[in-house]
Each structure stands twice: as structure tokens, then as C-alpha cells.
N, C-alpha and C positions, 0 to 999 in steps of 0.2 A: 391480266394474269391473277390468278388466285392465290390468295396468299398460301403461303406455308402451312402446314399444321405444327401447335407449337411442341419443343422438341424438351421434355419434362427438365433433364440436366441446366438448360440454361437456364431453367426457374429455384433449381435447390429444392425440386422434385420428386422423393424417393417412387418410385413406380409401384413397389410395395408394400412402403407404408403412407405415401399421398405426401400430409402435407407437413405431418409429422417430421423431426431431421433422420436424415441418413445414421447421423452420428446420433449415439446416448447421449441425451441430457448429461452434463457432470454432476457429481455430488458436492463439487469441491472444486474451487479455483485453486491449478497446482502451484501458483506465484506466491510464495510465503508472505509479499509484500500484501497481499490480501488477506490477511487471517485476521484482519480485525473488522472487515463484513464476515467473513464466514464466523466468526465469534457471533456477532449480532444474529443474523443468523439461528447459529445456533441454541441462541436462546429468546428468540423472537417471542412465543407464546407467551413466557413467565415476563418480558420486561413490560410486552401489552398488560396482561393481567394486572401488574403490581404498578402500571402508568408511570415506566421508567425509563420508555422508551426511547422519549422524546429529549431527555437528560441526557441518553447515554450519545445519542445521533447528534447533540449539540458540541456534542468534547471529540466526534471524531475529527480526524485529519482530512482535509480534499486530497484524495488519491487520484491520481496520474490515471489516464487510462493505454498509458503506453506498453504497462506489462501484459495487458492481451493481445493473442497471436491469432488464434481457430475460434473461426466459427461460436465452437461451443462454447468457448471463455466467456465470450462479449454475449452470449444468451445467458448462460449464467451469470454474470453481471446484470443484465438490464430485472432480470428474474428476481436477484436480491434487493436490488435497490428501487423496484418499481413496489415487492411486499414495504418493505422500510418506508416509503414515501407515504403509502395507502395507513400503515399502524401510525405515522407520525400526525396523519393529516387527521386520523378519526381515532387513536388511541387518548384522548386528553378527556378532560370534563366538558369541553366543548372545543370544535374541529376548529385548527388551525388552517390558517389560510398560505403561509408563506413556508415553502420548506428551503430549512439550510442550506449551504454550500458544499455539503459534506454529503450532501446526497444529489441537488442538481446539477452540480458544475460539471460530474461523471457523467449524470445519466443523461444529459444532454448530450452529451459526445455519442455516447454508446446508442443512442436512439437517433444520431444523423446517419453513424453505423449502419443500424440495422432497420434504416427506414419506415422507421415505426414512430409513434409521439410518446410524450412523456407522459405516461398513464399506464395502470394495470391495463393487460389487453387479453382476450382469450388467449394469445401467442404467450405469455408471461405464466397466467395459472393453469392452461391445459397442455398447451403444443411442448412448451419446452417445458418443464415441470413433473417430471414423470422420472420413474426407473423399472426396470421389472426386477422382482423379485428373483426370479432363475432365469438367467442369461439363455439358456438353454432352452428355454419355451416360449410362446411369440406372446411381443407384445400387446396382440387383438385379442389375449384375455384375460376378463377384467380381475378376477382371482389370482392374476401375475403380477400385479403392479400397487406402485406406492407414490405417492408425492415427496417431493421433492423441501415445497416451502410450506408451508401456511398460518393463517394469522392465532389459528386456533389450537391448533394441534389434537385437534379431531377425528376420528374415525369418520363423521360425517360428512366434514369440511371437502377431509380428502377424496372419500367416495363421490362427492358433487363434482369434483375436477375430473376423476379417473373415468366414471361412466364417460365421457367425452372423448378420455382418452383412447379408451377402447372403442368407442365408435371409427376416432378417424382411421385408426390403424385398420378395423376391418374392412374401412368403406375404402382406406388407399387405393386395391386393388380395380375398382373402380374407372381409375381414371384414365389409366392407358388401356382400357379394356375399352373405352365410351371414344378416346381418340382413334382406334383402332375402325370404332364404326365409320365415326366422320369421314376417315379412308375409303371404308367398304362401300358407305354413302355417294361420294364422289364416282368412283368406279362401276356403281350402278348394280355392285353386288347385294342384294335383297339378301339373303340368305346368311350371309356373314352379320348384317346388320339386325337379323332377326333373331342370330345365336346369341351376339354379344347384348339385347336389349332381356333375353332371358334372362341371361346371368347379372343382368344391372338389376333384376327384379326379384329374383331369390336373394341376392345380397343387402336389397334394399329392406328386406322381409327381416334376416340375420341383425340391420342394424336396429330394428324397430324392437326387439325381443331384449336386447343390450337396455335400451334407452327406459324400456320396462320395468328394470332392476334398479332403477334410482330409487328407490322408498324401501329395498332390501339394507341400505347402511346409511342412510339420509334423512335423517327425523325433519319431519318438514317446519316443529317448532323451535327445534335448535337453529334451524339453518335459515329461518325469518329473524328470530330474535337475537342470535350471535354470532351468526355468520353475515350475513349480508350489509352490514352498516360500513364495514372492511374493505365491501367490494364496490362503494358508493364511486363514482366521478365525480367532478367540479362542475359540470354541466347542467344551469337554471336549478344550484342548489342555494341561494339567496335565501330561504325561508329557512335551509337548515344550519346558517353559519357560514358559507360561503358568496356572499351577495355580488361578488367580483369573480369568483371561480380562484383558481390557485395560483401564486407568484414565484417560479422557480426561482430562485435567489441564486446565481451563477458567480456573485459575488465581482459585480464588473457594475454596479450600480444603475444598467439600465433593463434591466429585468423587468414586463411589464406581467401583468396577469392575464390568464388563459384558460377558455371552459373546455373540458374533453368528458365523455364519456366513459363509465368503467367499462368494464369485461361484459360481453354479452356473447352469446352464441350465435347469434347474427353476425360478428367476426368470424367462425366459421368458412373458412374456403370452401372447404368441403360440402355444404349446405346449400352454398351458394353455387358451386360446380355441379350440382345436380338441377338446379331449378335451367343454368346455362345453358348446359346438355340437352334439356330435353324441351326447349324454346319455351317455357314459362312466365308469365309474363305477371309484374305483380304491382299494382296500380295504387297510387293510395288510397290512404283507409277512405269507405266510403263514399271510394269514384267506382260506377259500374261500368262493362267492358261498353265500348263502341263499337258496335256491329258492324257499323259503316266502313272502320278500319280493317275489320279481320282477312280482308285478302291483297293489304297493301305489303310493298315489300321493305315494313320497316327494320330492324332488327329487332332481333326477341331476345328475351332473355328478363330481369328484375331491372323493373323501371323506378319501382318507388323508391322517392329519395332517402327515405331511412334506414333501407337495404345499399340503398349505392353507396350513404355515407361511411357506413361498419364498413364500408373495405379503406378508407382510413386509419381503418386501426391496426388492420392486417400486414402483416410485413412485404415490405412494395416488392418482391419479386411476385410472391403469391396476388397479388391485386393485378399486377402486370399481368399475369396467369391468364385469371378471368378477364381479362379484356379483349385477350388474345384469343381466347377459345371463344370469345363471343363472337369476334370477328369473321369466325370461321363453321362456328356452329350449323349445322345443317339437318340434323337427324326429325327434328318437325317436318323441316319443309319435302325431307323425303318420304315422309309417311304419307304426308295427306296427296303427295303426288301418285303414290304406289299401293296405297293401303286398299283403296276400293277392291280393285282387283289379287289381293296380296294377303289373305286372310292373319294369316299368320302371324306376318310382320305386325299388323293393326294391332293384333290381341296383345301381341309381346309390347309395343309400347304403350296403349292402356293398361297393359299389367304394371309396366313401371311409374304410370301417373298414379293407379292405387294404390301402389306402395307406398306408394310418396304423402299419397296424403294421408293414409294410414298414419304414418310416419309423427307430420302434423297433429292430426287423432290423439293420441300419444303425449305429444308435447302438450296440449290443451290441459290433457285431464292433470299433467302434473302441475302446469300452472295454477290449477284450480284450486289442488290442496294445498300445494304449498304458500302462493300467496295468497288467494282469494279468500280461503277460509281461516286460514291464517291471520288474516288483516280482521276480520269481523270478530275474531278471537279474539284477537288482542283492544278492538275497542270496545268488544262487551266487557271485558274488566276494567277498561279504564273508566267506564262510566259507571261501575259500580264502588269504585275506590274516592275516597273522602278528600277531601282536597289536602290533609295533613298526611294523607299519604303520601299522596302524587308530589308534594312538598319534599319530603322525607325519602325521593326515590334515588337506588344509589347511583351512584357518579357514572356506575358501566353503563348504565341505560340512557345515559344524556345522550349519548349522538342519535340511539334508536327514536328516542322520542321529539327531536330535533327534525331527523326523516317523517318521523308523521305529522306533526303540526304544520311543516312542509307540505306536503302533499295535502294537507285538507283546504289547505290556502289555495295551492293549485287549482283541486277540483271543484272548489266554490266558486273560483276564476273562471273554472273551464278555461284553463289555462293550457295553450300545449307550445313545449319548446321547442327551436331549429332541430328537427329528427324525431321530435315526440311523435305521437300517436297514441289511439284506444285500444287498453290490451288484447281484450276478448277480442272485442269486432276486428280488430288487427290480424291476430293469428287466427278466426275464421274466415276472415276473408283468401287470406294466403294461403290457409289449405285449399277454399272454394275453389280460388284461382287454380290450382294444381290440378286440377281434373278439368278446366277450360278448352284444354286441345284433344281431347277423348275422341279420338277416332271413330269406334263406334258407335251408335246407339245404346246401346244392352251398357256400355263405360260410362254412358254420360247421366244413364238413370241411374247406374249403383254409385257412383261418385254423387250424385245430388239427394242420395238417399238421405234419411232422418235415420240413423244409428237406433233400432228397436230390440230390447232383450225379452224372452219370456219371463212373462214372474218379475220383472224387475221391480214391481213394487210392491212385492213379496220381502216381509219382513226378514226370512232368512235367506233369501238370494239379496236380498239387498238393492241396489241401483244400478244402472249403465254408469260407467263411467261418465259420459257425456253427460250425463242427466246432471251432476256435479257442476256444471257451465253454466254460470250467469246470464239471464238473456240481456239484464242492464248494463247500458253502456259504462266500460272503466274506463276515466279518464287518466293519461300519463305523461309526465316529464321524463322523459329517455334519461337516466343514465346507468345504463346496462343492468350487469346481475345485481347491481343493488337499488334498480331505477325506483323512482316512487309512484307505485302504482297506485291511484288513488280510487277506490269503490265505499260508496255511499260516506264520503268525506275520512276515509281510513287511507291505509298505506300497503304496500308489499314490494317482493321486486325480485327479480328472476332473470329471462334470459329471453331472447326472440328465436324463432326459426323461421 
């Protein structure tokens, strides 16, 4: 008997808005017994700034986590006290390693809750994290919406979380629209499956155009140099201060220490629901496919372990999700059965593999500016500044330069940690892979296409985006949007798709 198709409600599903909650994020925990996190809170940016943060998280009280009731309390909770955790651990002259009882003893409770681990997660600074500005207009547009926490209190900061946000919301609709096929699939309907693989295809186009606007409020030097050291994990950060990872101190004296990963978009469900969907299959870095295998009946779906790890971080109904739908996944295997004959159908799912890597496309070129040249930036002035400089640099920049001494140690090692990988060749290979099951011919030459512009080396057009793409290997220590990405013994660090 085949299983079930799974039924979105009993994952905390919105059909809507995906993977997003049904309910708004709060602004505000309504238990008055919490007004000394939402105090903190509220003045998260000035106590980072003025490094007083760690003072004031030292004299709180361990609050009860009994006064949360819904859902949204205990996200709002894990929300605040997972920013607090990340400003305690990298707000100082140099990163602590042990945080208080005033902030683990809760958010250990609140993360058995909510089936998540105790680390900033993309569910922390994007999924829950969010409000729109007029209730009255949807949350899929990115000119509607504001953040909720952050370390910076940024125009930038927040635009890096919101573009995400407006993604999931738009791509929500997505997803009972793609179980809908898996139906159509089964029942042998071609034509339901070829409407609903359209519309997977124009929407995947909608989210590629979103994800294009991240450099419209996102300076990419703001957001290397004072954004991302915030968003670091404890995961193989030994070279930057953490040589044991981090010790939640529960205040029960057998607290031991623990490496996790920060936030990365490889957390993403949604990301990860597409590649499920549409049988993709993603190998690690610098394993090519096995011909031999391609007509065995394994399951498909992201094999590589650094994609299987991030649903770790994801909140385990959403991880349950994808398990479930991979179980049942079928929309490949009906294509290459029907597609010969089924013009149609073929084109509609090659259309949604180019999207997809289009998609990819997109995410490359931003990693490019934002870490890759970003990183070379920053070590061509380091190599021009005098050692009584670099002496004399101020106390904000210890953790950043903690992260890159890290990372050059790394890359000198060629070093790579449980989940790591190489950025570039990473996310080229993963788009590569994305265009793998190309039904036709005419999908499998423009998916292996070399990306060419006229004039692109035409002073005033400028360059292809792509052209921006390193063909040198970057080597990297995973830990998420603040991983240390290391190219020619430098740093950066961003996010996976």
C-alpha cells in the first residue's frame, strides 16, 4: 500500500504561506513576567554597541518557561533569547565560550519545545522574525515587511532576513500546489500535472526576481564586516575563540559543550521542498553522477550530507515534512515514463529545472560580491596597514578578525569540518546537479550552457554576472551565514542553497 500523501495541517503547514506560521510572529510577549527579555530586547543594538550586553544578561533572573501558552510565545521566546545568546557569545573583545543560566536554562526548555537546537537557526532570524507593515497587504511583499529582532538595527541587517522572507511566503503557494501533482501523478493524470508543473515554473521565475533585490538595501560591506560575525555558530570555530564550541550552562553543573552551526539558507524547507519535488538529487562536492545508477529505483531527492544535516536545524515537524514527501515523491519518475511521448508535460518540467537553477545563478552571483570580493577587500587592507595599526584596531573588530585568522588556518589546512564543503564548486555543482534530470535534449544543452552576454567586456555594459565567479577552489568550515569561507587564505560567509 502506498503511503499517504502528507496532510500540510499535521506539519504546522500554512498552504499559503508554506513554511512561514499561520499566526504573526508577536512583537511582544503579553506575560508581564517577561518584560525584562523584551527590555533587553529592546535595547539589543545600543548594549552590543557600547559591550554591555554581557553585564546586563549576567544580573538577569532564570525565568520559568511556564508563562508560555501558543505557539507563538515559545517562538518568540526561542527568537529572543537565541539573538541574546549570539550578542553574548560574539559581543565582547573576544567571543565567550559559556553562556549563562539566564539565557540557557529557558532556551533549552523552549528548543526541546520547539524541536529545534540551541543556536540562531534560519526559523529564529527569518521564519519567525518578521511583521508586515499593513496587515491589510500580503506578506509576499518585500516593501511590506520589517523585522522583528536584530543585532544591528540595520536597514541592511533587516533587508538580508526579509528578502527570505518574501521569498517563503511567495513560494508557500507552491507546495500544495506540487502535492496536488503527486495526486495527479498517481492517477495517471498528465495534464493536471502539466498545469500544476507551469505554475511551479512561473512562480519559481517570481521568486528568482525577489532574491535579485537583495543588493537594493544590503551593502555587501556592511553586511561582511558588521553583520555576519553575529551570525557565526560554535561549529570548528577553535581558531576563532571557541576551540570546544559553546557550554550552555543550565546551571545543574553537568553542562558539557556543544558545536552547532549558525543560520544558513540551507535551513530553508522551502529550498529544500523544491529540489524533493522535483527528484533532484545532490552528491557531494566533487563526486560526479554514476551513470551506472541512473535507472535504479533508489529514492531521489538531496543526498549530500551537508544538505541532509541543515534539516537539523529546521523545526522537526518541517524536517518530518520533507521526509514524508520524499517518501512519496514521484513527479520525476512520471515524467521520464510519460515525457517521451507527452511533449508538453517534458517542456513544463524542464521549465521548472531552469528555474531552479536560474534560481542557483542568482544565489552564486550574490555570494560573489558579497563574500568573495568582499574577503579580498578586506585582506588587501590588511596587508597594507602597519602592524601598529593592526595593533591599535578597535575592540568591535576582534571577533571579525578572530573569524579570519580562523579561516586562513583553515585554508592553509585545507581543512573542512563535519558538513563543510567548497563554496563556489559547492553551489556550482548544486545548481549543475539541478538540470541533471532534463527531460529533453534542447533542457540539457541550455542547462550546461556557459552563461554569454554581448559586450560583456565592454567597459560600459560591464560584465555577466557570472563572470564575477571564481574559478579557484574556496575552501570552507560550515558555519552558516557567518561560515568562514576561506579564498586565497581570506574569509567571508553567507548562506547555502
Amino acid at each position: 500500500m502506498r503511503p499517504a500523501i502528507p496532510d500540510l495541517a499535521e506539519y504546522g503547514i500554512s498552504p499559503e504561506h508554506g513554511f512561514l506560521p499561520d499566526v504573526l510572529p508577536l512583537a511582544r510577549l503579553p506575560d508581564p513576567y517577561y518584560n525584562k527579555w523584551e527590555a533587553v530586547a529592546a535595547n539589543l543594538q545600543s548594549l552590543i554597541l557600547t559591550k554591555r550586553l554581557r553585564g546586563v544578561i549576567d544580573r538577569l533572573p532564570v525565568l520559568s518557561t511556564s508563562g508560555l501558552e501558543h505557539d507563538a510565545e515559545w517562538r518568540r521566546a526561542y527568537v529572543l533569547l537565541t539573538f541574546f545568546a549570539h550578542g553574548y557569545i560574539w559581543g565582547g573583545d573576544v567571543p565567550c565560550d559559556v553562556v549563562p543560566p539566564s539565557i540557557s536554562a529557558p532556551l533549552l526548555a523552549i528548543c526541546e519545545h520547539l524541536e529545534v537546537p540551541p543556536v540562531s537557526t534560519y526559523a529564529a532570524s527569518v521564519l519567525w522574525n518578521f511583521k508586515p507593515l499593513f496587515v491589510d497587504e500580503g506578506i509576499d511583499q518585500l516593501d511590506n515587511l520589517a523585522t522583528l529582532v536584530t543585532f544591528s538595527g540595520s536597514l541592511d541587517e533587516s533587508w538580508f532576513y526579509l528578502v527570505s522572507v518574501a521569498i517563503e511566503a511567495r513560494g508557500g503557494p507552491i507546495i500544495p500546489l506540487m502535492l496536488d501533482a503527486i495526486a495527479a501523478a498517481r492517477n495517471g493524470d498528465s495534464a493536471t500535472v502539466t498545469r500544476c508543473l507551469c505554475a511551479f515554473a512561473e512562480r519559481l521565475d517570481d521568486l528568482g526576481q525577489l532574491l535579485r533585490r537583495m543588493h537594493e538595501n544590503c551593502d555587501p560591506a556592511f553586511f561582511y564586516n558588521k553583520i555576519r560575525t553575529y551570525l557565526a555558530g560554535s561549529k570548528n570555530m577553535a581558531d576563532a575563540g571557541l576551540p570546544h564550541g559553546v557550554l550552555w550552562d543550565d546551571g545543574t553543573g553537568e553542562s558539557e559543550y556543544v558545536q552547532y552551526s549558525g543560520p544558513s539558507n540551507a535551513q530553508s524547507s522551502l529550498i529544500q521542498f523544491f529540489d524533493v519535488i522535483l527528484g533532484i538529487e545532490h552528491r557531494p562536492t566533487g563526486e560526479k553522477a554514476d551513470a551506472s545508477s541512473e535507472s535504479d529505483s533508489r529514492p531521489r531527492g538531496p543526498t549530500h550530507n551537508f544538505i541532509q544535516d541543515m534539516r537539523r536545524y529546521m523545526p522537526g515537524p518541517h524536517a518530518r515534512f520533507l521526509r514524508d514527501v520524499g517518501a512519496v515523491a514521484n513527479i520525476r519518475s512520471f515524467v521520464e515514463e510519460h515525457g517521451a511521448r507527452d511533449r508538453p508535460l517534458a517542456i513544463a518540467y524542464d521549465a521548472c529545472l531552469a528555474m531552479l537553477r536560474t534560481f542557483r545563478d542568482i544565489h552564486i552571483a550574490i555570494v560573489t560580491r558579497y563574500i568573495v570580493m568582499q574577503s579580498r577587500q578586506v585582506r588587501a587592507r590588511s596587508r597594507s596597514r602597519s602592524p601598529e595599526a593592526v595593533r591599535s584596531t578597535p575592540a568591535a573588530a576582534t571577533a571579525t578578525t578572530n573569524l579570519a585568522t580562523a579561516s586562513r588556518k583553515a585554508g592553509q589546512a585545507s581543512v573542512k569540518g563535519t558538513g563543510g564543503t567548497s563554496l563556489i564548486p559547492f553551489l556550482k555543482q548544486a545548481r549543475d546537479e539541478t538540470g541533471e534530470p532534463a527531460v529533453g535534449d534542447w533542457a540539457r544543452r541550455f542547462m550546461s550552457r556557459q552563461t554569454r552576454v554581448s559586450g560583456q567586456n565592454d567597459f560600459f555594459l560591464g560584465k555577466d554576472e557570472q563572470e564575477l565567479v571564481p574559478d579557484q577552489p574556496v575552501e570552507v568550515v560550515e558555519h552558516g551565514l557567518a561560515g568562514m569561507w576561506t579564498i586565497d587564505d581570506d574569509v567571508g560567509g553567507i548562506c547555502h542553497y
